[in-house]
N, C-alpha and C positions, 0 to 999 in steps of 0.2 A: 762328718759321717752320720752324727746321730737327726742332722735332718734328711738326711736320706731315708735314714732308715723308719720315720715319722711317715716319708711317703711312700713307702713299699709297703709300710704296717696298712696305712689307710688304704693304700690301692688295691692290696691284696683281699682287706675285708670288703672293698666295695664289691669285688670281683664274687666271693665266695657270700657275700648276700644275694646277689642277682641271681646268678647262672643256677644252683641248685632248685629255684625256682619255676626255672622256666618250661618243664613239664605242668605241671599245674597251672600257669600263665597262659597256657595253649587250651586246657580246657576252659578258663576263664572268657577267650576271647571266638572260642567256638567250634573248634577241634574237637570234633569227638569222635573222627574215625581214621583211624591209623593216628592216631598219636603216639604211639610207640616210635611208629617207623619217623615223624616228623622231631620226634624229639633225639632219636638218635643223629638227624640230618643236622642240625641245627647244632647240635655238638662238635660234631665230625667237623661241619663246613668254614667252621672257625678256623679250627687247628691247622687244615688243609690249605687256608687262605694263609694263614702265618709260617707255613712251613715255606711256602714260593715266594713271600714277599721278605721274612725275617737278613736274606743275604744284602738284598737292596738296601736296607735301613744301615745295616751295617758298613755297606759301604761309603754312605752319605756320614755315617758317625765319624769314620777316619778323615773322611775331609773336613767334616763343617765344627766336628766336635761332638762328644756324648752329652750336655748339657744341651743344645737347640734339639737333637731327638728325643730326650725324656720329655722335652715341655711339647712336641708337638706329639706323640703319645698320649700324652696327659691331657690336651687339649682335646684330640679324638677322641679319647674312653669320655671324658665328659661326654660332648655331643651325641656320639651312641646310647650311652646308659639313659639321659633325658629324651631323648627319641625313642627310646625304646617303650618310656609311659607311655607312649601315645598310639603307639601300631593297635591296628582293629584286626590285621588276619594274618596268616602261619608264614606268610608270601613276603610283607616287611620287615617279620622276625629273621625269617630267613637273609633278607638283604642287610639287616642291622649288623648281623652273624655272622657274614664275610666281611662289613668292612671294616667290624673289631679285628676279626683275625688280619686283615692288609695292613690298617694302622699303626693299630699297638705297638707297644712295645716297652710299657715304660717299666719293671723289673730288670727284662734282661739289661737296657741301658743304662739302669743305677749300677747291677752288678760289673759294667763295662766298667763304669764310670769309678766306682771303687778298685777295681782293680789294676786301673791305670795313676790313679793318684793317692795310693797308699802306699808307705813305702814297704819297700816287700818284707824285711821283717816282720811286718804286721799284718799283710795279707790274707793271710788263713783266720785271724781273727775277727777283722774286718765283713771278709765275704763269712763267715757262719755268723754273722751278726744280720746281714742283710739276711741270710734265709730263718733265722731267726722272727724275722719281719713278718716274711713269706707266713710263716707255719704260725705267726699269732695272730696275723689277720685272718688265714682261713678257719683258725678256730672260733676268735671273734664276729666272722661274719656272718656264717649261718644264723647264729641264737639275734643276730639284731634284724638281720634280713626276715627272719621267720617271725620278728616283736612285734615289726613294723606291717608287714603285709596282716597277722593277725589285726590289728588296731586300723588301721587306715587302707591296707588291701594291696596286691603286688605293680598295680603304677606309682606309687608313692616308694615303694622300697626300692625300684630303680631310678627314680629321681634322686634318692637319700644318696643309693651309689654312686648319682654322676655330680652330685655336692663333695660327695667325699674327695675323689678325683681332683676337682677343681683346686680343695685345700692343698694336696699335694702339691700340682702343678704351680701353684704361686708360690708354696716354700721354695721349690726349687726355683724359680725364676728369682724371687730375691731376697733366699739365702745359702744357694750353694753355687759353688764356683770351681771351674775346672783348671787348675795350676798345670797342668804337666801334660797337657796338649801342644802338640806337632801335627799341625796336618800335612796329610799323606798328599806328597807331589806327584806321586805317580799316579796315570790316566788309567781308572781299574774300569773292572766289569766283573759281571758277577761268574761268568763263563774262565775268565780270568782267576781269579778266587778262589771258585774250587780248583783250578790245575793245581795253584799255590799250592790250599789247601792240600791235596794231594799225595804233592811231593815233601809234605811233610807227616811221616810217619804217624810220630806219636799223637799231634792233634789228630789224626784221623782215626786211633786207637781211644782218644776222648770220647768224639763225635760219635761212635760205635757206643763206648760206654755209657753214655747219656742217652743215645735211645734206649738199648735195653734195659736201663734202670728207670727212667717214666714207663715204658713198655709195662715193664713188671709189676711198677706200681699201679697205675691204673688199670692191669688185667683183673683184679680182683675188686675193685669197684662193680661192676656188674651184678656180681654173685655172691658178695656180702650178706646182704639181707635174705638170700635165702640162705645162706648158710646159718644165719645167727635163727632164722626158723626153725632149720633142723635140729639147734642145740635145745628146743624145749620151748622157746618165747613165746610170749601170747602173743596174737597176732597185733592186736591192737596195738601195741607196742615195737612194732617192727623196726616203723621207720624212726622213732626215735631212741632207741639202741643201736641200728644203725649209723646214725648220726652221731652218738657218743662214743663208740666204740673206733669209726672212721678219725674223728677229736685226739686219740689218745696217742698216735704217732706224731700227733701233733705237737700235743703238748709235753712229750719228750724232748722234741726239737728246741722248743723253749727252753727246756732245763737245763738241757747238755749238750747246747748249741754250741755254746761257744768256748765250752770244754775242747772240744773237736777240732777245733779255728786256732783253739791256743797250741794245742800239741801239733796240726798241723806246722805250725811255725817252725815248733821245736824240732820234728821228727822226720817229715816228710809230709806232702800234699798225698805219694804214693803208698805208703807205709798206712794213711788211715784212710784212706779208700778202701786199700784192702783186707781190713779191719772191718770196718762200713760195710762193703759186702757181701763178706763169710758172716759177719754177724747176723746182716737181713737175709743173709737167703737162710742158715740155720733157725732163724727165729720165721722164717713164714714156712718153713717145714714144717718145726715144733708144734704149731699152730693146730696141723692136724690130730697132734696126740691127747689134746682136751678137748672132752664132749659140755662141757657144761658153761654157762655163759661166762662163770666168772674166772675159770680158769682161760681160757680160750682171752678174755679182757686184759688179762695178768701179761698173757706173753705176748699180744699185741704190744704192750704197754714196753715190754724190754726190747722188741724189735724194733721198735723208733728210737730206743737210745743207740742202739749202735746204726741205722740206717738215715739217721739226720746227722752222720759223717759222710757220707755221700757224697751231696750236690756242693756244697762246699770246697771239699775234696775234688771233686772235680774241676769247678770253677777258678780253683788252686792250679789247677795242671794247664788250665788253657792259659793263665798269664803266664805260668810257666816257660812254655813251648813255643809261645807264637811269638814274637818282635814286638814293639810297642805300638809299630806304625801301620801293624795289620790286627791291633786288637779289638777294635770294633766291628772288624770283618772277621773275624775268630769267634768273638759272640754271637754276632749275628747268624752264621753256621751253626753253632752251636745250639743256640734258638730253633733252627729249621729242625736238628734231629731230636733237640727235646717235641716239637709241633707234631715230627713225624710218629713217635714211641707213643706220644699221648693219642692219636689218633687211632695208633693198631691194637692199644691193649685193652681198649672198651671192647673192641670187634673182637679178639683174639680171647678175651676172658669168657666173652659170650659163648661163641663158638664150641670153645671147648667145654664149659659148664654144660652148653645144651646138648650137646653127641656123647660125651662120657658123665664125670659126676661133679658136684659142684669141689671135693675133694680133691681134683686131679687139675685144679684151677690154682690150688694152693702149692701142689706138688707141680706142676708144672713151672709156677714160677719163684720157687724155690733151688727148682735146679738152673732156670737164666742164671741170678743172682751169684751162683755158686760159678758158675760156667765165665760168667764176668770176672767176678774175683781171681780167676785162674789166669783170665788173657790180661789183668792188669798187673799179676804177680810177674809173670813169665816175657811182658815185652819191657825193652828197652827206651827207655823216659828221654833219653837224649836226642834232641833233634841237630841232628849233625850242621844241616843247610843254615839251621840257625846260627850255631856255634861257628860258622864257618863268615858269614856276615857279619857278626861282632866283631871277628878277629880282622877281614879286611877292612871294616872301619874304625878300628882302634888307631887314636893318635901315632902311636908307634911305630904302625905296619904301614899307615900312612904317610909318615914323613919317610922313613924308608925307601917306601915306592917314586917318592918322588926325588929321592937323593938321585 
């Protein structure tokens, strides 16, 4: 596990060095009209590309294994990120940008990959350790991404990304190994998948929950920095309190990451979901009742301890619900509705920041979070279809049937 978790740490910071850059990358390389609108396309057209491609990957994972898709992931992020030095106009950025998003994939396939070969006692552990990963690379990644482009300039800092990548992609190739693979003999399809998919409730009460929690989270990205404007800040200072204040959900994650992982074990995967939250939507309410930076920094700072129980938490519930021999294609789904939540809540934060106040951005996604926590309290966790395959392949039922 802990080289996994070595190559999520590195992927994730390569990830969160490049991409916050890439506004600035654009007026570097000659964009200087509608950069706005190129840098929102350029975001979007990633997420958009992995929300159509995330179910395919998943389905080759059940056959071939979660270990050959993190290394060809890994492989692709390399290639892109060192491609990406090189683009002269908005046109190859844009093509580099989709075919990250077609690619990829190597997080959500570690988190596959852990949660098919841990044993489940330890599961909840295991997966808040991987987002763990997640939340110290993206803290780590900006202050080295922003080192390196200051000192040597932003083609060197996506190179450094697609070195970092590579490190990954060789731990994994030879030092992790996948024990408790079965590949799937059944002839899938992706149209097939979702029916699956479908007819099993509670995973689609996941997939529901995992958009609107990236949804929510990334709605207030947008309008950040003007909010943290209107608490008093000097302008000069905008984007790096923005930056630091964005960090601190983060580095809650780190603290009491795996706090959440252990008591999921103990407790329920659903019990600290909904924990998780009623906590984050209470705390990005709260958010609105301090005008001043350091109050406002303070309750940032408690809303990541209880909203880095989440994704976890969640990730708990799809190995939960789904069979073993459909859990690459579980993630891989699951993938598509995180690609699709992160794509609506840049546009959905904007939206509503620019028609009403940047306040009603907060309030607004305070009540999702709240509204989640409800539908995860109130539905039923048992996948029937599933419990009902267990029992007609249990030895027992089996010899039975054939008496």
């Amino acid at each position: 596990m802990w080289v996994l978790w070595i190559g999520v740490f590195f992927t994730s910071a390569s990830y969160s060095m490049v991409i916050p850059f890439l506004p600035l990358f654009l007026l570097q390389i000659g964009v200087h009209e509608n950069t706005e609108m190129w840098s929102g396309v350029l975001f979007s057209a990633a997420f958009l590309a992995g929300a159509i491609s995330s179910p395919y990957w998943g389905l080759l994972a059940d056959r071939y294994g979660r270990k050959p898709m993190i290394i060809r992931a890994g492989i692709a992020l390399f290639v892109i990120y060192t491609l990406t030095a090189f683009v002269t106009n908005a046109y190859e950025l844009l093509a580099l940008r989709i075919m990250q998003g077609l690619l990829t994939g190597f997080i959500p396939g570690s988190i596959a990959l852990i949660g098919t070969n841990t044993p489940k006692k330890h599961v909840g552990y295991a997966l808040a350790m991987i987002s763990t990963a997640t939340a110290s690379g993206g803290i780590v990644g900006p202050l080295l991404g922003g080192s390196i482009s200051a000192l040597a300039g932003n083609r060197w800092s996506f190179a450094s990304g697609g070195f970092m990548v590579l490190i990954s992609t060789l731990l994994v190739i030879f030092l992790v190994t996948e024990d408790n693979f079965t590949p799937s003999k059944v002839k899938g399809s992706v149209t097939k998948d979702i029916k699956t998919a479908a007819s099993n409730r509670p995973f689609m009460i996941v997939l529901l929950l995992t958009m609107v929690t990236v949804c929510s989270l990334m709605t207030i990205e947008p309008v950040l920095p003007l909010y943290i404007k209107k608490l008093g800040s000097a302008e000069h200072n905008i984007s790096f309190l923005a930056g630091v204040i964005f960090s601190l959900p983060g580095i809650a994650s780190v603290l009491f990451g795996a706090f959440w992982g252990k008591l999921g074990d103990r407790i329920g995967f659903r019990t600290v979901l909904i924990i998780g939250l009623f906590g984050g939507g209470i705390g990005t309410l709260a958010q609105l009742l301090f005008h001043d930076i350091w109050g406002f920094s303070i309750i940032r700072f408690v809303y990541g301890i209880f909203f880095c129980a989440v994704f976890p938490a969640i990730n708990g519930l799809v190995v939960k619900v789904t069979p073993d021999e459909f859990r690459g294609r579980a993630f891989g789904l699951n993938q598509t509705a995180n690609q699709i939540g992160g794509m609506l809540g840049p546009i959905l934060g904007g939206f509503i920041g620019g028609i009403f106040t940047v306040h009603s951005v907060f309030l607004v996604t305070g009540v999702f979070l709240l509204i989640a926590m409800a539908v995860a309290w109130r539905s039923d966790w048992q996948n029937t279809n599933h419990q009902k395959q267990k029992k007609l392949n249990s030895p027992s039922l089996s010899q039975s049937h054939t008496k």
